[in-house]
N, C-alpha and C positions, 0 to 999 in steps of 0.2 A: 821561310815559307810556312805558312797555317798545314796542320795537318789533323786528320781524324783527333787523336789522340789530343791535342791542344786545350786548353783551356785557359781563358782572358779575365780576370779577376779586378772587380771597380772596386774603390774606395770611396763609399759614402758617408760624410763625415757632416759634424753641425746643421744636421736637419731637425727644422722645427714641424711642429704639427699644423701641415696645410699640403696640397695636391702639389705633385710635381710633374715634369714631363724629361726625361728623356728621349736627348735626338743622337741617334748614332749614326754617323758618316763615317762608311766601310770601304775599302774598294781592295776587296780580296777576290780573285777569282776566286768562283766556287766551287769550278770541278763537277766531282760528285758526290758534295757535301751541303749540308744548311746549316747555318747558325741559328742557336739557339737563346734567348739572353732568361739565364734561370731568374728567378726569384724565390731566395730561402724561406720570404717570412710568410707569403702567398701560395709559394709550390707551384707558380704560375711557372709557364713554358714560353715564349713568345717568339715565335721565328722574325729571322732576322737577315733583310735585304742583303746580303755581302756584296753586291755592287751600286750601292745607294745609300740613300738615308730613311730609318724608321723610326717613328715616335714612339714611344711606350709612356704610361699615363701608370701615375701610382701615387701611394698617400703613406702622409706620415701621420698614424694619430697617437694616443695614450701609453698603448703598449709600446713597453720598451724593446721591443724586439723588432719593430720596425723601423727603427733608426740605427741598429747595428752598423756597421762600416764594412762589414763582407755579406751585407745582403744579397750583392749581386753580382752573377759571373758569366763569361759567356763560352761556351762550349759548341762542338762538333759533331754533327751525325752523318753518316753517310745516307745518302741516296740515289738510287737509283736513276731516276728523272729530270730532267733540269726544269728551272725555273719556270713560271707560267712566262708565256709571249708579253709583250707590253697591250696597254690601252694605243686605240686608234685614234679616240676623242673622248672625252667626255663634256658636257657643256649643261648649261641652265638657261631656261625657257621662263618668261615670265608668263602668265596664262590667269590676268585678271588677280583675284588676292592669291592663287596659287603657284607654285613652279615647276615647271616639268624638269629632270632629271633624266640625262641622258647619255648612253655610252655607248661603245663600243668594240671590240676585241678580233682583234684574226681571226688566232688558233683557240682553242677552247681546250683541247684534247687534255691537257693537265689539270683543268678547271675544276673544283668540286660542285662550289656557288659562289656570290657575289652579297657584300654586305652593303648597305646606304649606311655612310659616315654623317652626320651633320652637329655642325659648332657653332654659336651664338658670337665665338671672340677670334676663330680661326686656331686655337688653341687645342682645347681640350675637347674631344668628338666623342658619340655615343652612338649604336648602330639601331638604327628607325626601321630599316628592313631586311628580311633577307630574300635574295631572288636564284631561283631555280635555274641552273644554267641550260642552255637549247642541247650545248655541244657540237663537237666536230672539228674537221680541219677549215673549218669557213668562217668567213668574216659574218659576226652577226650582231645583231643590234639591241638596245635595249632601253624602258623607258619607265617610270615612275612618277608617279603625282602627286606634290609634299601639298596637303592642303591645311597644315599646321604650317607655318610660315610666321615670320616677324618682320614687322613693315622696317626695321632697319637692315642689317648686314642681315644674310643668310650665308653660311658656308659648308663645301659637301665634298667630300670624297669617298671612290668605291673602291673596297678592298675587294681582292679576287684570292680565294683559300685554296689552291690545290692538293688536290691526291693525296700528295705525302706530305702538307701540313706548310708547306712555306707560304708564305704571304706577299703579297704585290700589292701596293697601293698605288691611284690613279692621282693627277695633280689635283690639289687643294680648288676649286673654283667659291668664286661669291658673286653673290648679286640681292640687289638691296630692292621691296618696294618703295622706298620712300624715295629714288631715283626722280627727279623731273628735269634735268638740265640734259641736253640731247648732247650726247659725247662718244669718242670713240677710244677706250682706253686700252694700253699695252701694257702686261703685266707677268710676273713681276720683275721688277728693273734697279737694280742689275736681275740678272737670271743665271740661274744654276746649271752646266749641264744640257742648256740648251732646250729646257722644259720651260714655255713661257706661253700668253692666250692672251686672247684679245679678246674686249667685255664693251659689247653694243648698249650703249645707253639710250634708250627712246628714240632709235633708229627706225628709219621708215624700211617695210618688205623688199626685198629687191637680192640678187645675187650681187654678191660683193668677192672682190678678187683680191687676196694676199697676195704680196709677191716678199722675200726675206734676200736681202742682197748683202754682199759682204766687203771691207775696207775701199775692195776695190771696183766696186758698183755692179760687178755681177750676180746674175740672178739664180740661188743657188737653193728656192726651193719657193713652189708655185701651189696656194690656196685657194681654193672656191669654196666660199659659204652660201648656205639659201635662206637670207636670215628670215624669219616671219614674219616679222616687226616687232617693236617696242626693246624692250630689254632683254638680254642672254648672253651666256658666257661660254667663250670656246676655247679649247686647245688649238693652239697654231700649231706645237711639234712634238714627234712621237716620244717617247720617253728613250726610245733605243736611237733616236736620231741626235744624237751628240754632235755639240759644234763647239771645236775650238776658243781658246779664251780669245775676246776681244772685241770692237764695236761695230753692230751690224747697222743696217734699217731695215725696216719694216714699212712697207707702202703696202695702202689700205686703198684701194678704187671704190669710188663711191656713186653708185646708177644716179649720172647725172650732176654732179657735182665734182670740186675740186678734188684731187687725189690728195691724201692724209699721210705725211710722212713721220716717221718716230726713230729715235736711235736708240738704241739697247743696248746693254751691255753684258756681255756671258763671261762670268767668274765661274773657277772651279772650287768647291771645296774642300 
């Protein structure tokens, strides 16, 4: 069992000079503590999901002291607070050559602010905004307008920073102007965790009805979208709604047309 006192030490060995990313998949309960993952050569601090997975983004260049082999370790603080609440959605709006940006949160009460993630390859992200949180115990909402865009992939995720420094990150979403073939896609497949979103391709306005049913045809959790039209990308499931390993479907009702069935797959890591 992880305790205050603990410290986890990585071996970084034969690194060349070009950008790297660490993905660490934790699943320590956290109590009332945060992880930390240090960096000796930067003195960077990076808190760290201990029930999920975080990216950390770093470089190896000239200096030899960034390719050391105990550059990085991961350590224990206490805290008082738990974690921020999960995202309720977040998704992407197309709006002509721009895209709206969209989310939203329960609880806020741990929340400091909210950062706009965006990545050209789904890789490596850079923060385009930062937004002022409303706060409180209430579900509230939230909206931004990237009008720097790239007519092929766009991808975007919001980090939420709370109080005492830990970090929450929303699912990864994308969506492309270059888009013209009218599609209704399920992603990502397999899925993690039971984190996965459905990505309207030149779909016409209209309320559209999720339903997620499981091995044995039961209907074991029920969406309504109001999509606007054209293109946008939604979360189907909360981050805290964990589902079992194994293969579901997903039926998409369509105003008007044939109902759209998908199988999926939910892997643990």
């Amino acid at each position: 069992e992880i305790a205050i006192t603990d410290t986890l030490f990585y071996q970084f060995t034969k690194g060349s000079k070009r950008k790297y990313q660490f993905e660490l998949a934790t699943n320590i309960t956290p109590a009332a503590m945060i992880g930390l993952l240090e960096d000796s050569y930067t003195k960077n601090s990076t808190p760290v999901n201990l029930v999920g997975t975080t990216l950390v983004n770093f470089e190896v260049n000239a200096d030899a002291a960034s390719a050391v082999p105990n550059r990085f370790m991961l350590t224990f603080k206490n805290t008082g607070s738990p974690l921020p609440i999960g995202f309720t959605y977040i998704r992407a709006i197309r709006k002509n050559s721009a895209i709206s940006v969209e989310w939203s949160v329960e609880d806020e009460s741990s929340i400091q602010y909210y950062e706009i993630e965006k990545s050209v390859d789904g890789i490596f992200f850079k923060t385009i905004q930062t937004i002022k949180v409303i706060g409180g115990q209430v579900k509230n909402a939230y909206k931004w307008l990237d009008v720097t865009t790239m007519q092929t992939d766009n991808f975007y995720r919001i980090k939420s920073v709370a109080n005492n420094g830990a970090i929450v990150y929303s699912q990864v979403i994308k969506i492309s102007l270059a888009e013209s073939i009218s599609n209704i896609e399920i992603y990502p497949n397999p899925a993690t965790d039971g984190n996965f979103g459905v990505r309207f391709v030149n779909q016409a306005k209209g309320i559209y009805k999720i339903r997620l049913l499981n091995s044995a045809g039961q209907v074991i959790k029920n969406n309504t979208i109001n999509h606007p039209g054209g293109s946008m990308t939604t979360t189907l499931n909360k981050h805290k709604d964990t589902l079992s390993p194994g293969m579901y479907q997903v039926q998409v009702i369509i105003p008007n047309k044939p109902t759209a069935s998908f199988n999926i797959l939910i892997n643990k890591k």
